[in-house]
MMTF fields as JSON, N, C-alpha, C and O atoms, coordinates in Angstrom:
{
  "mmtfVersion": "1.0.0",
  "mmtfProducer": "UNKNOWN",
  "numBonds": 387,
  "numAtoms": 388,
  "numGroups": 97,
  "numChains": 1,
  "numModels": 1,
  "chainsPerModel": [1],
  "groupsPerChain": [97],
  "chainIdList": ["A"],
  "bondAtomList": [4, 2, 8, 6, 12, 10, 16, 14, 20, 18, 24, 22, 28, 26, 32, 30, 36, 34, 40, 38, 44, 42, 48, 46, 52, 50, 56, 54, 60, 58, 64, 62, 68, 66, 72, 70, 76, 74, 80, 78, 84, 82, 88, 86, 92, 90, 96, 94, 100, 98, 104, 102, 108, 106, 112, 110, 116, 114, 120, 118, 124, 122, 128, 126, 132, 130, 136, 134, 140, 138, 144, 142, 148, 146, 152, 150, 156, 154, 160, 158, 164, 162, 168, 166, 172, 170, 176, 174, 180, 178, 184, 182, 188, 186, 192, 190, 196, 194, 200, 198, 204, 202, 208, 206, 212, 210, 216, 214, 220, 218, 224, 222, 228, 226, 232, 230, 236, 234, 240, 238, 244, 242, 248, 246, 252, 250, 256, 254, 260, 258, 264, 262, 268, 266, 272, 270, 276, 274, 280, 278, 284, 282, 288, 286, 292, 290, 296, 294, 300, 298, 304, 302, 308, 306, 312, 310, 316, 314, 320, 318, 324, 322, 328, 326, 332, 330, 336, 334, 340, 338, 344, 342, 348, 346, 352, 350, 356, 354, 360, 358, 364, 362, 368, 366, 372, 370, 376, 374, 380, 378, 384, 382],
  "bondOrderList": [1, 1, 1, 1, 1, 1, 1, 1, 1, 1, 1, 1, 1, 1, 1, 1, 1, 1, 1, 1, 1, 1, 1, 1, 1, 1, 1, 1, 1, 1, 1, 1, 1, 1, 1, 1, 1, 1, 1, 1, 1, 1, 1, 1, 1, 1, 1, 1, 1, 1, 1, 1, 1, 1, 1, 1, 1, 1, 1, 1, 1, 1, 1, 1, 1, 1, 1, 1, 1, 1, 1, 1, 1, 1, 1, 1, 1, 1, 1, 1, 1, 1, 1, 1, 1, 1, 1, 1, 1, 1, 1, 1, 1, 1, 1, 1],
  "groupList": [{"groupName": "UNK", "atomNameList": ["N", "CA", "C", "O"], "elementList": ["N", "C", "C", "O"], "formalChargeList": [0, 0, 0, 0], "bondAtomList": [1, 0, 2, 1, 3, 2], "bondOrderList": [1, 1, 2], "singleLetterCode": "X", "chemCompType": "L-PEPTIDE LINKING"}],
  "groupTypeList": [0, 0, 0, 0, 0, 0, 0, 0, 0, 0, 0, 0, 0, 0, 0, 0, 0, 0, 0, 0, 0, 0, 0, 0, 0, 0, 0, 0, 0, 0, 0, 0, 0, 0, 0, 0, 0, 0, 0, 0, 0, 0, 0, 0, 0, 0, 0, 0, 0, 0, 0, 0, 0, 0, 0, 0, 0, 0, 0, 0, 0, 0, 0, 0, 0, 0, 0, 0, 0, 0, 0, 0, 0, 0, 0, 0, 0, 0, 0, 0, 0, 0, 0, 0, 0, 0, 0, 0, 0, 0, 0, 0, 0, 0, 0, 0, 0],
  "groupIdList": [1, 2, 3, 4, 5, 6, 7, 8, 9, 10, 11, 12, 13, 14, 15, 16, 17, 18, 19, 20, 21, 22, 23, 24, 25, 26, 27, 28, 29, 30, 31, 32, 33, 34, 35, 36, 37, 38, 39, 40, 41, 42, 43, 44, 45, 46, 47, 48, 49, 50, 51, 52, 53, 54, 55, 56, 57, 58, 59, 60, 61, 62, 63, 64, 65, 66, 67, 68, 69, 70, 71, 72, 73, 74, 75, 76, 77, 78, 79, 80, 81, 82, 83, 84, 85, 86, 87, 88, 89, 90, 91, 92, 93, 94, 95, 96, 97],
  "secStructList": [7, 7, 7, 7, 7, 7, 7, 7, 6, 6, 6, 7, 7, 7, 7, 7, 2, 2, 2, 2, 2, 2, 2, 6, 7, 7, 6, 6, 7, 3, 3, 3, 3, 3, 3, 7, 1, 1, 1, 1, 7, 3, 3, 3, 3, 3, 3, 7, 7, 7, 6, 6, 6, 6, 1, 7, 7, 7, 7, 7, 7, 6, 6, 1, 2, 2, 2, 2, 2, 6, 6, 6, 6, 1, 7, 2, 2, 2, 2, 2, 2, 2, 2, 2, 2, 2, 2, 2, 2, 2, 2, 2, 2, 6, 6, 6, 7],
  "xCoordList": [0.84, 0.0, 0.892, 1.828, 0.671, 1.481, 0.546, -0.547, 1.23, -0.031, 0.87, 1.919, 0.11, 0.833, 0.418, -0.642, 1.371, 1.214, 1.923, 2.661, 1.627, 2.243, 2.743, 2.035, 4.211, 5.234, 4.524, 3.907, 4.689, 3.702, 4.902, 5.956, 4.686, 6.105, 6.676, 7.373, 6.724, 7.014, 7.943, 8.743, 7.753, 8.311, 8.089, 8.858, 6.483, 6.257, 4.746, 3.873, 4.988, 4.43, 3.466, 4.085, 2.39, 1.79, 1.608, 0.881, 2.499, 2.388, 1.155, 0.535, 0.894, -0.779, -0.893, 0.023, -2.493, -2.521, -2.524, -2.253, -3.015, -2.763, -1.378, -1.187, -0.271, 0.752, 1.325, 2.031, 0.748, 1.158, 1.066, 1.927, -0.071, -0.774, -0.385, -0.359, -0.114, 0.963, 2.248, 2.533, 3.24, 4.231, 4.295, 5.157, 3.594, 3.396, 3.836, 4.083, 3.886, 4.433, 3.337, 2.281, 3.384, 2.469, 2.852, 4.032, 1.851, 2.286, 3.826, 4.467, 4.437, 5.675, 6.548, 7.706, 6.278, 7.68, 8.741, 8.493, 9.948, 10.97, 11.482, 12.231, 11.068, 11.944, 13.113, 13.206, 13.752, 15.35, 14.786, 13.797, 15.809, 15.609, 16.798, 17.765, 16.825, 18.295, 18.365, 17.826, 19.14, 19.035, 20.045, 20.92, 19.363, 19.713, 21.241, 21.766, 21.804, 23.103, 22.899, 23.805, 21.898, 21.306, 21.145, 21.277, 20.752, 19.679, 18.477, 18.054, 17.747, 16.496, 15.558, 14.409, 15.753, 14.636, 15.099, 16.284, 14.379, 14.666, 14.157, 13.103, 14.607, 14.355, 13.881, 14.791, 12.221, 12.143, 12.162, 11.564, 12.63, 12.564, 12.305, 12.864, 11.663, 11.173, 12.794, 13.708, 12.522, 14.352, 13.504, 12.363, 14.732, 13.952, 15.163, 16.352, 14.472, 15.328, 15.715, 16.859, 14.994, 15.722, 14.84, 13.72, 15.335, 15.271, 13.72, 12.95, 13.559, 12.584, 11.36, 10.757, 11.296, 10.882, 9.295, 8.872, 8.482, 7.396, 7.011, 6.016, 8.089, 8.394, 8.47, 8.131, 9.397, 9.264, 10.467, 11.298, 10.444, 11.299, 12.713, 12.427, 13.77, 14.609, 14.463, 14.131, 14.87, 14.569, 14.891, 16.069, 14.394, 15.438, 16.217, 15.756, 17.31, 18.152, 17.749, 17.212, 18.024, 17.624, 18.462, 18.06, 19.893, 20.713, 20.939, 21.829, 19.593, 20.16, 20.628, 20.257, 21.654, 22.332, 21.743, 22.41, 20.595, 20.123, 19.902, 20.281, 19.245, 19.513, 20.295, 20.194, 21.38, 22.846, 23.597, 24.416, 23.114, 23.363, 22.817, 23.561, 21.76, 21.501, 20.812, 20.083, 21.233, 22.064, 23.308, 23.466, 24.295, 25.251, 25.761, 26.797, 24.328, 24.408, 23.803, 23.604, 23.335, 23.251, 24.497, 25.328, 24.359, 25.346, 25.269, 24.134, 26.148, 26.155, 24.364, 23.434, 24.908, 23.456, 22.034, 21.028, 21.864, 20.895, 20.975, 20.235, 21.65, 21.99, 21.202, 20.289, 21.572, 21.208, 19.411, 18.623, 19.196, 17.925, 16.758, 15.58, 17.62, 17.159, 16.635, 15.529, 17.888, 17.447, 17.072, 16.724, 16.993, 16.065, 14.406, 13.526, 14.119, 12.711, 12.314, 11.209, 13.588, 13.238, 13.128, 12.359, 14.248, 13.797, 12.323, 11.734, 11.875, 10.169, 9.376, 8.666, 9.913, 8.573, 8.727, 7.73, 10.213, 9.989, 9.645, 9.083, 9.726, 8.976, 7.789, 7.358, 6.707, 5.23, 5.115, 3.893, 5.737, 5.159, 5.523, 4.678, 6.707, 6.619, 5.523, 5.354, 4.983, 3.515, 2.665, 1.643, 2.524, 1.495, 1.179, 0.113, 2.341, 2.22, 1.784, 1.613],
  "yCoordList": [-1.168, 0.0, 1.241, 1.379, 1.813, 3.717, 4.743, 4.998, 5.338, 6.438, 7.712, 7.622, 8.77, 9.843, 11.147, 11.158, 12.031, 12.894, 14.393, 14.183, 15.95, 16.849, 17.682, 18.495, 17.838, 18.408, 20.139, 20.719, 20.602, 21.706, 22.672, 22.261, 23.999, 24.935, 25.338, 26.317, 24.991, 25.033, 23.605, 23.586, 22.581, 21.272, 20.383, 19.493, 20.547, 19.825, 18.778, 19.237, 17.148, 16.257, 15.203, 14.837, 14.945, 14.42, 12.834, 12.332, 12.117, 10.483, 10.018, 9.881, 9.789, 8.667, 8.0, 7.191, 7.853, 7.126, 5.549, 4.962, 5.007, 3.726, 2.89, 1.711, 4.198, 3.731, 3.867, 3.058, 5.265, 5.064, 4.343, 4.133, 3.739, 2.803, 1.082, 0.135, 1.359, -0.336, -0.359, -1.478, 0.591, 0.484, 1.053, 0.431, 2.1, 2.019, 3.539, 3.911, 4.047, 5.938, 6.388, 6.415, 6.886, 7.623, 9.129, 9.465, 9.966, 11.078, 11.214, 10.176, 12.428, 12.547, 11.906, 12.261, 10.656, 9.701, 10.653, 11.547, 10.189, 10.899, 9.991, 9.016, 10.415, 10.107, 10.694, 11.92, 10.227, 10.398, 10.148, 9.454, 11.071, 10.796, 10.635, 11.341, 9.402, 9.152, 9.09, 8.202, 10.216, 10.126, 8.868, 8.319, 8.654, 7.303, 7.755, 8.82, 6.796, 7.48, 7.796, 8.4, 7.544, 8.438, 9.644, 10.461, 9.713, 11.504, 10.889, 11.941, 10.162, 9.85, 9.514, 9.42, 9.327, 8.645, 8.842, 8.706, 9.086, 9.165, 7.869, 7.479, 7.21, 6.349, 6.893, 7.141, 7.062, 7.098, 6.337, 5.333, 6.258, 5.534, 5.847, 6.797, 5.154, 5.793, 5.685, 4.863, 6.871, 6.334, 6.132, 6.44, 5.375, 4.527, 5.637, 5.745, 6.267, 7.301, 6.822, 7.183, 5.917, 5.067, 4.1, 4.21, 2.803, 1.309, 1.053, 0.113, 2.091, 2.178, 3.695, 4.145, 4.061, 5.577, 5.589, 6.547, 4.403, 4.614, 4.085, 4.28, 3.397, 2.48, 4.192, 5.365, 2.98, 3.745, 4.99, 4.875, 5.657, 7.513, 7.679, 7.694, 7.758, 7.902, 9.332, 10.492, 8.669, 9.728, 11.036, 11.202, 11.71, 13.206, 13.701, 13.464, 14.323, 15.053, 16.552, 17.094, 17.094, 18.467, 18.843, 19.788, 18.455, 19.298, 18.754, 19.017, 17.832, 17.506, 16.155, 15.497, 15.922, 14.547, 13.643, 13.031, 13.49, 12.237, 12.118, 11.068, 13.175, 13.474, 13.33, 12.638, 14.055, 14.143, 12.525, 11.99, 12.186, 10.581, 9.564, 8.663, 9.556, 9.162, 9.552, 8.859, 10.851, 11.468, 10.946, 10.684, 10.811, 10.331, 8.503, 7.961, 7.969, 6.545, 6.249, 5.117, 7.827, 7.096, 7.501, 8.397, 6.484, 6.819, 8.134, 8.594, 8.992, 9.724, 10.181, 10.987, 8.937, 9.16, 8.797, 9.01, 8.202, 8.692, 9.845, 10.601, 10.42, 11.821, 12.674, 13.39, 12.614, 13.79, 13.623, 14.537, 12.461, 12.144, 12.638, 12.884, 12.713, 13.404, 14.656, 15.086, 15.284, 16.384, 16.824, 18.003, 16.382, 16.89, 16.534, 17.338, 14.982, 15.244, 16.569, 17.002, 16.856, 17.962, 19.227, 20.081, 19.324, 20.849, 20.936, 22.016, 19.996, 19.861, 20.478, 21.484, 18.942, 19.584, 21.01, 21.726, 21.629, 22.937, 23.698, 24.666, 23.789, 24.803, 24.734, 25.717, 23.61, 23.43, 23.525, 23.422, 23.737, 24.255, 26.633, 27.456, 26.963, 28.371, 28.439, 29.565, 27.655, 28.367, 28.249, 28.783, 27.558, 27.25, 28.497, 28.832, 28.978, 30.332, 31.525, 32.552],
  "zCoordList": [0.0, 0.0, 0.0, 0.788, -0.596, -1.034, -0.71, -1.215, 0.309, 0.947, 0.129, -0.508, 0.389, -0.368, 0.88, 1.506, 1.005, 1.857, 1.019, 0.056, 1.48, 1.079, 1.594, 2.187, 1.585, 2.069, 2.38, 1.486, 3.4, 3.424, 3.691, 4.177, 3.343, 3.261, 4.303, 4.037, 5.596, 6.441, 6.764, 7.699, 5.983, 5.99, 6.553, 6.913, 6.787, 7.939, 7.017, 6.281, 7.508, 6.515, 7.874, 8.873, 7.744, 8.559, 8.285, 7.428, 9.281, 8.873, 9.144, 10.198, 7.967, 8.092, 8.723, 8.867, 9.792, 10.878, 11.245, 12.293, 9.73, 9.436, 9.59, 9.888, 9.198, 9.338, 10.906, 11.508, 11.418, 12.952, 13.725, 14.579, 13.622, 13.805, 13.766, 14.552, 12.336, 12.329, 12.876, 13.304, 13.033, 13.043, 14.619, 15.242, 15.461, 16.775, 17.063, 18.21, 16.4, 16.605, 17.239, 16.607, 18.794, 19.154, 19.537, 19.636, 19.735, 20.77, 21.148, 21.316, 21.285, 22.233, 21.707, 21.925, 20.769, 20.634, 19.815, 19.005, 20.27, 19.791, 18.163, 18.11, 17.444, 15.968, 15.319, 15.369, 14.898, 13.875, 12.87, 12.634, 11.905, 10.543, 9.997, 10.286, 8.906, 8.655, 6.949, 6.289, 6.386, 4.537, 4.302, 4.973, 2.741, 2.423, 1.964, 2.287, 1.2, 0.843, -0.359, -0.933, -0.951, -2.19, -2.268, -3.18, -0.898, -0.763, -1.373, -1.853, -1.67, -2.084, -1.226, -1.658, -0.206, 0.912, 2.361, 2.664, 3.037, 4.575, 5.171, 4.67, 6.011, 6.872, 8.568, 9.359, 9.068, 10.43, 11.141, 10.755, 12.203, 13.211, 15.19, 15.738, 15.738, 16.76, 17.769, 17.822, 18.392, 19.521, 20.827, 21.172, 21.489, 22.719, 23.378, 23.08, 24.217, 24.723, 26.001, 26.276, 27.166, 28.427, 28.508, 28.009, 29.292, 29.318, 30.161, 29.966, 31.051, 32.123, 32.035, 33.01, 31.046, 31.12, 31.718, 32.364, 31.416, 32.116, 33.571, 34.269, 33.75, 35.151, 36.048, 35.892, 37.347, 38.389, 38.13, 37.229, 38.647, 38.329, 39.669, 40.866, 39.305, 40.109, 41.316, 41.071, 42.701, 43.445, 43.125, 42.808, 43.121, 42.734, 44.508, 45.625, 44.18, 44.983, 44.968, 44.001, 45.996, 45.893, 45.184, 44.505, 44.908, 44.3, 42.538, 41.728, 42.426, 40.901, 40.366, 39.394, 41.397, 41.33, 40.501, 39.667, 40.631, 40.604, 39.198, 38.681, 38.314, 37.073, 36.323, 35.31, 36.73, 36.241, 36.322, 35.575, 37.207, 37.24, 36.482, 36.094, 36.234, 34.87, 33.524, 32.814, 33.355, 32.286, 31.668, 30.476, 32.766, 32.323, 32.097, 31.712, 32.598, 31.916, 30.801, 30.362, 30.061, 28.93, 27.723, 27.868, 26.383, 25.479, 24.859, 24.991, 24.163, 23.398, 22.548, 22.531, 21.984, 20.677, 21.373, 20.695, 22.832, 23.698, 24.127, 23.497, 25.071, 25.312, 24.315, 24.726, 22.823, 22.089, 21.729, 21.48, 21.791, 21.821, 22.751, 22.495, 24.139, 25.161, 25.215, 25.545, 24.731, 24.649, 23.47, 23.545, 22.412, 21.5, 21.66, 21.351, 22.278, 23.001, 24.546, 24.874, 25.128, 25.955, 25.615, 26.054, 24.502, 23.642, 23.046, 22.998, 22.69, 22.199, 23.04, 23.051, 24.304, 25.884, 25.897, 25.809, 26.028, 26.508, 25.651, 26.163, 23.98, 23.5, 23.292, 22.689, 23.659, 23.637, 24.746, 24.853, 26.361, 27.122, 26.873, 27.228, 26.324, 25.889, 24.619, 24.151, 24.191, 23.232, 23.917, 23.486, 25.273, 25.865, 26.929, 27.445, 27.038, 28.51, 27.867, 28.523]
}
């Protein structure tokens, strides 16, 4: 099946829900996009940004620690994942104020 969608000038393309749907993209999920070595096609994929994220939540420290602590267990290319899903949260909570 070939769905067809249109690149809107802002660059922004809305994945059909059938496909969200099969493949499991919901809300919030953090996606990468990776060009082919063509330049012809992008490949998405959802990133699993930590092992436990809907489980239980590490204590927090007043001073942070606890964050910073595992922050720093994750790899690199988690890390950036991180915070590119936190740069999101925070600019949809600044359109929201």
């Amino acid at each position: 099946m070939t769905l067809y969608r249109i690149l809107g000038k802002r660059g922004r393309v809305t994945i059909p829900y059938e496909i969200r749907k099969r493949v499991g993209f919901s809300y919030n999920d953090v996606l990468s996009f990776t060009e082919s070595a063509d330049g012809k096609s992008v490949t998405v994929t959802r990133e699993k940004v930590c092992d436990n994220c809907k489980g239980a939540r590490p204590t927090i420290k007043k001073d942070g620690a606890a964050l910073l602590d595992f922050l720093n267990t994750l790899s690199p290319e988690q890390q950036r994942t991180a915070l590119v899903h936190l740069s999101v949260k925070w600019a949809e909570q600044q359109i929201k104020s």
